[in-house]
N, C-alpha and C positions, 0 to 999 in steps of 0.2 A: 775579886778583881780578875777579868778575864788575863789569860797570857795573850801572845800577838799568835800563837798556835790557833786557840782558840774563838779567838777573832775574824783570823783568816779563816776557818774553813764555816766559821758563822757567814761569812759574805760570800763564799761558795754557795753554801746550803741559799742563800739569798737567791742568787743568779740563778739559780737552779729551779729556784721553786717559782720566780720569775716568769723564765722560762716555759714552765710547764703551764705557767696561767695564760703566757702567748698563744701554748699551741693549742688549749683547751679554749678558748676566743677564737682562734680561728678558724676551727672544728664546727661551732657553732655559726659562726659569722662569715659570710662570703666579702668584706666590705675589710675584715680584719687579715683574713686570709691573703687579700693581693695587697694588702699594708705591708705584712711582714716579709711576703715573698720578691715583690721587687718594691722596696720603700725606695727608689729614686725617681721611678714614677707613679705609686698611689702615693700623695703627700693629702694630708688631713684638709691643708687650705683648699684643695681642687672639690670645690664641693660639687660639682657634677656625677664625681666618681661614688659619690654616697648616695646620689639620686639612682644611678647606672647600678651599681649592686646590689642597692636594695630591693631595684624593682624586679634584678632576676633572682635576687632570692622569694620573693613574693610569691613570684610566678610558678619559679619549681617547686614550692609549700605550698602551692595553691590557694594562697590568701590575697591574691591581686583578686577580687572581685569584679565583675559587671557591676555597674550602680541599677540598671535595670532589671537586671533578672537575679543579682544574689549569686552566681554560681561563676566559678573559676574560669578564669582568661584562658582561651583555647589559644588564642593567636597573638606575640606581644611581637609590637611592632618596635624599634628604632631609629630612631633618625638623628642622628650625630654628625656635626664636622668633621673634615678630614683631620687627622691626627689626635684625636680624643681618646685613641687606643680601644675602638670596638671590639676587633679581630682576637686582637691580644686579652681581654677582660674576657671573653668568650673561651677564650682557650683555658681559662685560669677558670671560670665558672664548670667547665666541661672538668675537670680534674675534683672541682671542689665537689660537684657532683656526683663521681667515682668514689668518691672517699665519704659520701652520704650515704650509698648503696651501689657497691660493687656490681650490681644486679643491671644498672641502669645501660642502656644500647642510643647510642649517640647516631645520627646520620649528619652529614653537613653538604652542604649543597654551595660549590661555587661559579664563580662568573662561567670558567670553561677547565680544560682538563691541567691547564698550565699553572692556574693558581691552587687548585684545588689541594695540589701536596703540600704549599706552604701553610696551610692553615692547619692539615693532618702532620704536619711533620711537628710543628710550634706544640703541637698538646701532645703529642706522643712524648718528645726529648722533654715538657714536665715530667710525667710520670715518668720516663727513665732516669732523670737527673739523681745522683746517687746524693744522699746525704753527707755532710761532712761534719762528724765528731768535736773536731778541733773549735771549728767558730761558731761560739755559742750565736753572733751574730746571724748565721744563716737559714735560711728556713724553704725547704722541698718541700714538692707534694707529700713524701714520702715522710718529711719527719712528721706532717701530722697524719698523716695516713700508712701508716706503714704496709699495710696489707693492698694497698693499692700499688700492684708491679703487674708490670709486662709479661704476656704470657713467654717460655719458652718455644721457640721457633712460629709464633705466630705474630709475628709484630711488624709485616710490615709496611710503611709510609702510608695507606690510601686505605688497608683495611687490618686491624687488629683486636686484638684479646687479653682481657687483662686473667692472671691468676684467679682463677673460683667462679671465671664466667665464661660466656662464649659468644662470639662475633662483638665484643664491643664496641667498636669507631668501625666508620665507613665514610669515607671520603669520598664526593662523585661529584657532576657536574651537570649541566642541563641537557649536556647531549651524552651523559653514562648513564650506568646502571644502578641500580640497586636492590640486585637479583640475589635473594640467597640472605638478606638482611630486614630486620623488622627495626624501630626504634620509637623508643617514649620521648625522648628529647632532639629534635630537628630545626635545626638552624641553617637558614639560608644567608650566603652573605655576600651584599653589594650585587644581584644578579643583573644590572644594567651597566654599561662601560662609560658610555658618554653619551653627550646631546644628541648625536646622530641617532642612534638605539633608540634614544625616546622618544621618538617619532615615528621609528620602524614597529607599526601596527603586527606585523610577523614573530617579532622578538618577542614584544610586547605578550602576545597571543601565546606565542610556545612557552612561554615560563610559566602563561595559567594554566596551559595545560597540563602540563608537565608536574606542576603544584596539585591539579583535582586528579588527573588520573594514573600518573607516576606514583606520585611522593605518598600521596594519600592512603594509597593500597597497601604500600608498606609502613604504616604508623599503626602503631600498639594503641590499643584502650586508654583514653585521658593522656594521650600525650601533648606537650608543651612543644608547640612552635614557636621559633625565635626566628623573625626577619630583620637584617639589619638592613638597612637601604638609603639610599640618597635617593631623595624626593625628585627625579627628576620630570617626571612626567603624572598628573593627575591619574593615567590611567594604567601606572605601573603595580607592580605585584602588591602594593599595600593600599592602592585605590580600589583594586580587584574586589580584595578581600574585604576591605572597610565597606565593600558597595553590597555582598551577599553576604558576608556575615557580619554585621556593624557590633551586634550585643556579645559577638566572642571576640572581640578586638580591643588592643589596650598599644595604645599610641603613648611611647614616651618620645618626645621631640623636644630636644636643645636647639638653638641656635648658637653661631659663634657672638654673634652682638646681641644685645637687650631688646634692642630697636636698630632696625634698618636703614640706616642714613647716618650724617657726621655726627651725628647727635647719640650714636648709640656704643654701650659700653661692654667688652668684653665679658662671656656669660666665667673667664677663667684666666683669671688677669697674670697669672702663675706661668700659665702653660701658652698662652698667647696674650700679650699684651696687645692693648685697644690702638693702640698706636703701630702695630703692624698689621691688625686685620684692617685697619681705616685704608691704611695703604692698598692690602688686597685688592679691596672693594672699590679701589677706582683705578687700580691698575686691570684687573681681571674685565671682561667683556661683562652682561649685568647678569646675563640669563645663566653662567656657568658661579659666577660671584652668587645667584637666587638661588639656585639648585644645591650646588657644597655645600655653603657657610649659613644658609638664612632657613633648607627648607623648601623653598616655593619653585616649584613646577618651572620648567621651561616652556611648556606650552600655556603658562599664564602668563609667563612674561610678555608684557605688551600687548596680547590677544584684546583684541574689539569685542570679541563675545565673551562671557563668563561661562554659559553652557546651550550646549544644544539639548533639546529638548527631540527625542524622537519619534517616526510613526511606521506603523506595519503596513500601510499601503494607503494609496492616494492617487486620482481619477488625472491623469494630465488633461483629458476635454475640458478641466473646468478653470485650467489655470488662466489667467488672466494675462501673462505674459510668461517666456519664455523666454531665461536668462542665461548668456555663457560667460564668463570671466576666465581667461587665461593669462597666464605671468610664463612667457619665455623666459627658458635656462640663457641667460644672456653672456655669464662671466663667472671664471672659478667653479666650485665644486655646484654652484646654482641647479635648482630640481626645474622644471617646467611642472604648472601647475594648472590643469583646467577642471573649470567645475562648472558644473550643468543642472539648470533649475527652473523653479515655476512661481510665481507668486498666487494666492489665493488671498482675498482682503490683504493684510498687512503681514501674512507669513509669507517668508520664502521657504520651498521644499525643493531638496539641494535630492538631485537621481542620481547622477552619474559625477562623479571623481577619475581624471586620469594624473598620474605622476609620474615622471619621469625623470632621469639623467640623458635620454637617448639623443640625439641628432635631432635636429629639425631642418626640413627640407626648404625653401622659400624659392616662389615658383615667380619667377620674372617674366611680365604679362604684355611690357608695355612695348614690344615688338611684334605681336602674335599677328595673325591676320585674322583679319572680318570674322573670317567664316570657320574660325580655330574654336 
């Protein structure tokens, strides 16, 4: 018969060895990993979060395939509701990835220079969080990665170094730099603000660019792009890329409801109940409700056309008629909008587009004389 000595330190040896099977799970497991490091938000029921980890552990193992070609996801795209904890499941991915290989060089890319340090800050103070001994409860990058620490004197907020490597994280934005950095894993996040931007063909433009001939220059061999983004506009950074690379692109999209209307149910009934996103969805205006919570494009919302079709040139001699449609800035923040075109049979070919916020002038005629 045991004594109560030997009892007790049998259910020691238990918790311990416990223990050791947690950090050895989550060593292997990016889904176990942000379980045990904040269990107040990965809980087991939020099954999004097993969809969401899994796929970037996929991606960084290289086993997220093309169904076409066989060979590894160059570019995984995201699309998550507001508060599903992308940002955060990123930062905790970027850590678990340190602790897979020390080796690995992180770039992240955000909206502008203001947010860009809380994203580099949130994964730095992981890897600095010190261990604590006492609560077998708690669990750092560090308890399972011990060898994953902050270099001395190079750690700071926007660019750092972990112990055994060199330049590892680099924080920047679409109008910084990332001169003097190379990285395998790059993640862009939320690079559109709101509905205005999605219409601003400029924004639009500088962030492809910015993506083919910034970002791109400084990517290592076979590295893993990670975009997270709100769908706001078709022709944003993941329309870009789905349009000239489609066979290296892997789209995981949530929605917050099952279906779109009264009729549809919470994709996380935990973390939002259906009965506050129903609310959302008819308090919110439609196209910012389509955009956050559902996915779908603002310039699909309510749009009369599905797509333009376009062409590299066309004879105006032969148009048939000669069309102009203008919508005066009339009231509030309102654009003036003229467009200028041609019919040919049953096509209209649309030449000339002007937009504006500017003034318009309105010339009063009906005093003029004869001869004015």
């Amino acid at each position: 018969m045991q004594t109560f000595a030997q009892q007790f330190a049998a259910k020691v040896n238990k918790a311990e060895t416990q223990r050791e099977k947690n950090l050895r799970l989550g060593r292997e497991n990016l889904r176990t990993f942000c379980n045990l490091r904040k269990p107040d938000f990965y809980k087991p029921e939020r099954e999004y979060q097993d969809i969401l980890c899994n796929t970037l552990q996929a991606a960084y193992e290289k086993r997220l395939l093309n169904e076409k070609t066989g060979k590894p996801v160059k570019y995984l795209i995201i699309n998550l509701p507001p508060g599903y904890g992308k940002s955060y499941t990123l930062a905790n991915f970027a850590n678990w990835a340190y602790g897979k290989n020390i080796k690995n060089k992180i770039i992240t890319v955000s909206y502008n220079g203001t947010i860009a340090p809380e994203f580099a800050r949130t994964t730095r103070d992981m890897v600095a969080e010190e261990p604590d001994p006492e609560n077998e409860e708690s669990y750092t990058t560090r308890d399972f990665f011990p060898h994953v620490q902050l270099k001395y004197g190079d750690s700071s907020v926007m660019k750092w170094s972990l112990e055994g490597s060199y330049a590892s994280y680099l924080a920047t934005s679409f109008d910084g730099t990332v001169t003097g950095m190379r990285g395998n894993i790059i993640i862009i996040d939320d690079p559109i603000k709101n509905d205005k931007e999605a219409v601003n063909e400029t924004v639009k433009e500088g962030h492809w660019n910015y993506l083919k001939n910034t970002l791109s220059s400084r990517a290592l061999p076979g590295a893993l792009w990670v975009i997270v983004l709100t769908r706001w506009a078709t022709d944003d950074l993941a329309g870009k890329l789905l349009e000239a690379y489609p066979d290296k692109c892997h789209v995981l999209e949530i929605t917050a409801l099952d279906v779109d209307g009264p009729e549809g149910v919470s994709t996380c009934e935990d973390l939002f109940p259906t009965e506050d996103l129903q609310d959302k969805r008819q308090t919110l205006d439609s196209h910012i409700w389509g955009a956050n919570y559902m996915q779908k494009p603002v310039d699909l919302e309510g749009g009369l056309y599905g797509k333009f079709e376009t062409y590299d040139e066309v004879d105006p001699d032969k148009f048939e008629r000669v069309l102009n449609y203008t919508d005066t800035a009339d009231e509030g923040d309102d654009y003036l909008g003229s467009i200028c075109g041609g019919t040919i049979g049953r096509y209209l070919y649309v030449t000339d587009m002007y937009y504006t916020q500017d003034a318009i002038c309105i010339l009063n005629t009906s005093d003029a004389d004869d001869d004015s």
